[in-house]
N, C-alpha and C positions, 0 to 999 in steps of 0.2 A: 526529480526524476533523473534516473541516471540513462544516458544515450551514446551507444556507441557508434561508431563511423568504420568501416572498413575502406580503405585508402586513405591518403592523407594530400592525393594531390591540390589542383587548382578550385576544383567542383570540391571539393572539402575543407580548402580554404574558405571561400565563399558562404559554405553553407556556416560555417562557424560563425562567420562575421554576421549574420543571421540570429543565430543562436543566442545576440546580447540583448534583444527585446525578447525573452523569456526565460524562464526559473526553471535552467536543464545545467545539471552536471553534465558536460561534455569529456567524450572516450574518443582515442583514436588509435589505430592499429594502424602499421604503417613499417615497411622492412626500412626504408632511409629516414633517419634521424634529423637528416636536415629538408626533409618536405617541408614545402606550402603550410602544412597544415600544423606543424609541431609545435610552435610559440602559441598557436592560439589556444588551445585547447586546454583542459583543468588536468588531464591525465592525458600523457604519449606511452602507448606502449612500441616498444620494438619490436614487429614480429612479420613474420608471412603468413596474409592471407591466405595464402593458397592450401595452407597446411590445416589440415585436422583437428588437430590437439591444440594450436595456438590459438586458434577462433573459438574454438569451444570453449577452451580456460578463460577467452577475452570474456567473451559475452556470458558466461552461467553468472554472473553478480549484477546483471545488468535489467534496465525493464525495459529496453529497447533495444533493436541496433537496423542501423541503414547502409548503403553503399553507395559506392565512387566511383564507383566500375565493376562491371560483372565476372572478372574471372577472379571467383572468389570460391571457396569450399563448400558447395554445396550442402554433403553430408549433415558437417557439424552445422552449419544454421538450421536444418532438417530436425537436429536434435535437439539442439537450442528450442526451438520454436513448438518440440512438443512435450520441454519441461518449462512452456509458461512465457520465455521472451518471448515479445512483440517484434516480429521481422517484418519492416518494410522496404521494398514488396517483399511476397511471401517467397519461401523457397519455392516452390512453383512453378513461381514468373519469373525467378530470376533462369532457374534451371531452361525453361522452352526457350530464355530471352539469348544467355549466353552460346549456343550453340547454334549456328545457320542455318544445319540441316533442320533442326527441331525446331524451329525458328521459322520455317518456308513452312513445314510440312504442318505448323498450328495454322496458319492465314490457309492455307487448304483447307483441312477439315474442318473452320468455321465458317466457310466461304469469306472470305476478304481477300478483295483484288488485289494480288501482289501479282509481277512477271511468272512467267513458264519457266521450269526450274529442270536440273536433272542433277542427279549426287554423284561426283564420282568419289575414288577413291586413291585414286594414280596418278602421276601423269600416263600413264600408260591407256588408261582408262580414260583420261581427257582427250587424247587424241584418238580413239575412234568417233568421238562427237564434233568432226570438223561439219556435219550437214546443220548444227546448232548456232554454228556463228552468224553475225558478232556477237558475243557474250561479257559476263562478268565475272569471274570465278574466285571466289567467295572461302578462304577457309572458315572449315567449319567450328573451329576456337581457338583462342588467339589473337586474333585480328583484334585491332584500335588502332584512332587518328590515323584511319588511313592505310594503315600495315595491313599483311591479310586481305589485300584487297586489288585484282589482275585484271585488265579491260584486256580480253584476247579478240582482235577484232578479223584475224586471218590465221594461215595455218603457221605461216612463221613467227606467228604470238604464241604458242602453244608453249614453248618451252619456259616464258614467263610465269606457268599455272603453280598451284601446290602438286606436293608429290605426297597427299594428305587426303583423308576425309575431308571434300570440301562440296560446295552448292557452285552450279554455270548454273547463271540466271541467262535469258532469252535478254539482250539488250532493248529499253525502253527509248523509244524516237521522243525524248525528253525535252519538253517546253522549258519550264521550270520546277524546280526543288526545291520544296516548301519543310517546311513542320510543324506541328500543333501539339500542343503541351495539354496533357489530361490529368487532373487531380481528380482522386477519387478517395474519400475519406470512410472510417471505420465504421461509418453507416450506409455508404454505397452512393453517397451524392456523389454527384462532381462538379467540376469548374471547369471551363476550358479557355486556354488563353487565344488571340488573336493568332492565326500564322506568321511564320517569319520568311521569309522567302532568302534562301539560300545558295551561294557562288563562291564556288570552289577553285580552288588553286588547281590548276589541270594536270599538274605535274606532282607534287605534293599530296593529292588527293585530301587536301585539308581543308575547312572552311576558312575565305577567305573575309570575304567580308560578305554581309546580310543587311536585310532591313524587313518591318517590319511595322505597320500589318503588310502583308504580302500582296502584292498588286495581282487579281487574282478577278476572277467575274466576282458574281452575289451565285452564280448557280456552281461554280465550284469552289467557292467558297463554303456550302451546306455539303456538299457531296463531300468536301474535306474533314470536314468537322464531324459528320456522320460517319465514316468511316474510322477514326481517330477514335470516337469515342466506342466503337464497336469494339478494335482491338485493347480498349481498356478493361472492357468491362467484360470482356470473353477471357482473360486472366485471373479472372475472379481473385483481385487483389486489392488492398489500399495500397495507395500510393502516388508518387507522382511518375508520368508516362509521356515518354518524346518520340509521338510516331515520326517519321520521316517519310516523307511520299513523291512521288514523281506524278507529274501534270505533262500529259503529252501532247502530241499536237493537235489531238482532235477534241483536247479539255477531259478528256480522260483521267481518274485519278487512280494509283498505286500504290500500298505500300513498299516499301523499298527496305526498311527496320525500324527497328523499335527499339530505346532504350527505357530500361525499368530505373530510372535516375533522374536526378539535376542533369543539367541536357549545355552543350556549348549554344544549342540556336536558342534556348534561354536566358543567355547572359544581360541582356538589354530589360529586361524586366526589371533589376535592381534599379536602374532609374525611370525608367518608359514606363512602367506601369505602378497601380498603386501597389500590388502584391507582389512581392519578387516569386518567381519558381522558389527560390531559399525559402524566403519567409511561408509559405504555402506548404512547403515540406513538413516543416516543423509544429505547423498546425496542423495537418494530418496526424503527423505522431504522440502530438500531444493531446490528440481530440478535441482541440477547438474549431469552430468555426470555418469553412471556407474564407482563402478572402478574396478582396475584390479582381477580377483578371484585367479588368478594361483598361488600354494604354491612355495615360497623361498627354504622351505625344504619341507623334512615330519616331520610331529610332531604326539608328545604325550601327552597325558592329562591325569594328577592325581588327583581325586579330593580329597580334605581333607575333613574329616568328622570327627566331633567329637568321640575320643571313646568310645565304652560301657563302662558303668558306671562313665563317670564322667557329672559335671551338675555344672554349676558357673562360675566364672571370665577364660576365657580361657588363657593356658598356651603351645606354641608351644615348644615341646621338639621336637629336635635334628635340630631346625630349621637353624641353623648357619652352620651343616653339609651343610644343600642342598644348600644353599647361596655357597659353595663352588664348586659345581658343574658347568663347565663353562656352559653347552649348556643348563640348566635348568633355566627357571623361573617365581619367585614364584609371586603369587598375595594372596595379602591375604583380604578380605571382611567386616576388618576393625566391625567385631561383638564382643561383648565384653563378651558376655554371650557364652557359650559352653555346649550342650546336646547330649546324643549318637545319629550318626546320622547326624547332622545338619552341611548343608555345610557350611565353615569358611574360602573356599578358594581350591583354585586349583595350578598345577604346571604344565608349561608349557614344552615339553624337543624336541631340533631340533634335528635331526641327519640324516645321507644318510643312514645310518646302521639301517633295522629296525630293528636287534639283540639287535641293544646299543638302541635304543627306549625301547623296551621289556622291557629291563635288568636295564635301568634307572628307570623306570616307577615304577617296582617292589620293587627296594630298596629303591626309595624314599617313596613309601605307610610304609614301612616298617619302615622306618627310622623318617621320621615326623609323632609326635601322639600329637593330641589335646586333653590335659586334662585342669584338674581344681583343 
């Protein structure tokens, strides 16, 4: 079976390395030659996604093709998908998924609790909404890791907004940030994995580090999972599905978005669990079998991020420390250039003890720093 990939980053790395317990010609589409993903796969093409005629020419030879990331050409997978490839997810879901307004305005008209929203299109138009603060202001395509993404929490945050089609969401009085991972395969089963509970760099707006299953009740725990699997299945798509949710103070649960992809709060399943997100992918698309979600252990996730102020040939200091740690490990994303910032890789850590998860998690941020 021949399988193509649109991006070629770190989630396409991953997914490749995947792709060697089973019997798939591997495709990747990808504008940089030196991605994550280039060496591993049977065929690199050079191209941009974004464009039309480059995705169309990728995929008309193909009987699949998946994504990395959602800003990708809509259209041509539109056409793809109605001379015969198998797109997952469907154009659809990618289409409602990529865009925030379309994207607010579906958990609307399916009833799923997401925040109070309003769309502007200005800033000019952001600033007659100062009786809406504090808010989040959200472009409306574009945005990733973080980008695309404005906390205006007063009127002299206003000038931070887009000057763009974009969604001010109602700020959520946020407990914890969780996510739940929905597979849903060509017959409309699903799977769903444990939550991850989620902490973010405040400044960065990037996940920092995570663990997993999420310390959470048993009663918002069902209200998570039940609402997860509503916006799976209200996409009317195969696939694999990364809701994101906010748990507020009164145990309240929110979506907050959704990714139609392999997911970063998934990363810890390659070793946490029996089924990776990866591996689950590629059973979907190959029509076999769900497989098993339930975690080995609990785990934790560190991501590495380049630090402030360095930029060039990346150099992992103290990386041979964490290589020592038994229940720790490391992936690294195989990038050769290093920016403040820019993920280069993650650390995986098992344990029954979420103390020593914590307490790992901490001194390895601490410990491994990506300079130049």
């Amino acid at each position: 079976m021949k399988v193509g990939i649109l991006g070629g980053g770190q989630l396409g790395r991953m997914l490749l390395q995947a792709a060697a317990n089973y019997t798939v010609e591997t495709y990747v589409l990808e504008n940089d030659a030196t991605c994550p993903s280039a060496h591993l796969c049977h065929h690199f093409i050079k191209g941009d996604i974004k464009d039309f005629e480059t995705v169309y020419q990728f995929g008309k030879e193909l009987d699949a093709l998946t994504i990395e990331i959602e800003a990708v050409n809509i259209e041509a997978l539109e056409k793809l998908a109605e001379e015969g490839v198998k797109i997952f997810p469907s154009p659809s879901a990618i289409r409602i998924i990529k865009n925030k307004i379309q994207q607010k305005e579906f958990y609307k008209n399916n009833d799923i609790p997401s925040s109070n929203y309003l769309i502007t299109n200005s800033l000019e138009e952001l600033a007659k909404h100062t009786d809406f603060l504090p808010a989040v202001h959200k472009i409306g395509e574009g945005g990733y890791d973080g980008k695309g993404v404005q906390i205006i929490k007063a009127i002299e945050d206003l000038h931070k907004g887009f000057d763009a089609p974009s969604v001010l969401e109602k700020m959520v009085d946020v407990h914890k940030e969780i996510a739940v991972i929905v597979c849903i395969n060509q017959q409309g089963e699903t799977a769903i994995y444990p939550p991850a509970e989620m902490l973010f760099d405040p400044i960065l707006n990037l996940l920092d580090y995570q663990v997993s299953p999420a310390r959470i009740s048993e009663k918002v725990l069902w209200k998570a999972e039940a609402i997860a699997v509503r916006v799976a299945k209200s996409l009317q798509s195969a696939g694999l599905f990364a809701v994101e949710l906010f748990v507020d103070q009164d145990q309240n649960v929110w979506v907050n978005e959704t990714a139609p992809r392999v997911h970063n709060s998934g990363h810890h399943t390659i070793e946490g669990n029996y089924s990776s997100q990866y591996d689950m992918l590629w059973r979907i698309i190959l029509n076999y079998p769900l497989g098993n979600t339930k975690p080995i252990l609990p785990a934790a996730i560190v991501n590495l991020l380049g630090a402030p102020g360095f930029s060039g040939e990346a150099i992992y200091e103290g990386l041979e420390d964490v290589l020592k740690i038994d229940n720790a490990f490391v992936h690294l994303y195989g990038k050769k250039e290093t920016k403040p910032g820019r993920k280069m890789g993650h650390v995986t850590i098992l344990s029954n003890d979420f103390q020593e998860l914590i307490f790992q998690a901490h001194k390895i941020k601490q410990k491994l720093q990506i300079v130049s």
